[in-house]
C-alpha positions as CSV (number, residue, x, y, z in Angstrom):
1,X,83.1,115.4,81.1
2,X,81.4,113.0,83.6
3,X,79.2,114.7,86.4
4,X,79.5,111.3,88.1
5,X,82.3,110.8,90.6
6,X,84.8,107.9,88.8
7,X,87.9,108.6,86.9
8,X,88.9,106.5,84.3
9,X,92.7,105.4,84.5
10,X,95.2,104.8,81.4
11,X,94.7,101.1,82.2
12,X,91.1,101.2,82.5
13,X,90.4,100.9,86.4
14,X,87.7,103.1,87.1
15,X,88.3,104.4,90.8
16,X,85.6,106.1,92.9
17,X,86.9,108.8,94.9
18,X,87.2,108.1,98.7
19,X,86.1,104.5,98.1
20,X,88.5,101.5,99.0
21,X,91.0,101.4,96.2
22,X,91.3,105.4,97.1
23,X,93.6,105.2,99.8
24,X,97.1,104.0,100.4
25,X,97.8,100.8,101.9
26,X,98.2,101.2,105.9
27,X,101.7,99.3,106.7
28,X,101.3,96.4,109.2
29,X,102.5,96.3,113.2
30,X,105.2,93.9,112.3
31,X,106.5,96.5,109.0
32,X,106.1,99.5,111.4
33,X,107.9,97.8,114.5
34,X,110.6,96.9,111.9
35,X,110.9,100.6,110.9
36,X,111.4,101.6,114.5
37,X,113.6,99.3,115.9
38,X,116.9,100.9,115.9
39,X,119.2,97.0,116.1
40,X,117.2,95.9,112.9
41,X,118.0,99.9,111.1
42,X,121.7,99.1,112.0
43,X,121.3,95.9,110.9
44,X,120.3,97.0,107.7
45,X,122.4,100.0,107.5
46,X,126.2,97.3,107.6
47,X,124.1,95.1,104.8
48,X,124.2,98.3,102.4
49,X,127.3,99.2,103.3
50,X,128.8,96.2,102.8
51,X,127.0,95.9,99.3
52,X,128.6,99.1,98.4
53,X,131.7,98.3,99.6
54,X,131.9,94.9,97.5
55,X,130.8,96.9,94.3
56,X,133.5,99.9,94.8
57,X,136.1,96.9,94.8
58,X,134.8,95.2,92.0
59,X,135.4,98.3,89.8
């Protein structure tokens, strides 16, 4: 074992722990406004259904 403090990954990145590549990626204002704003969720939520609805009348 390595006393150091990197981990080698299957695909051969070598992360450090708490360093940079550590953490997830923070979503932006605009991504997080989106995800809050209730007329863009409803929006979203007649899209799906009307791609469901299409495929249930396809089959």
């Amino acid at each position: 074992m390595n006393d150091d403090d990197t981990s080698a990954t299957n695909s051969g990145d070598i992360r450090t722990q708490y360093g940079q590549s550590y953490y997830p990626p923070v979503p932006t204002r605009f991504t997080q406004a989106l995800r809050t704003n209730l007329l863009w969720q409803f929006l979203r939520f007649l899209v799906i259904n009307a791609r469901m609805l299409r495929m249930v009348r396809k089959h």
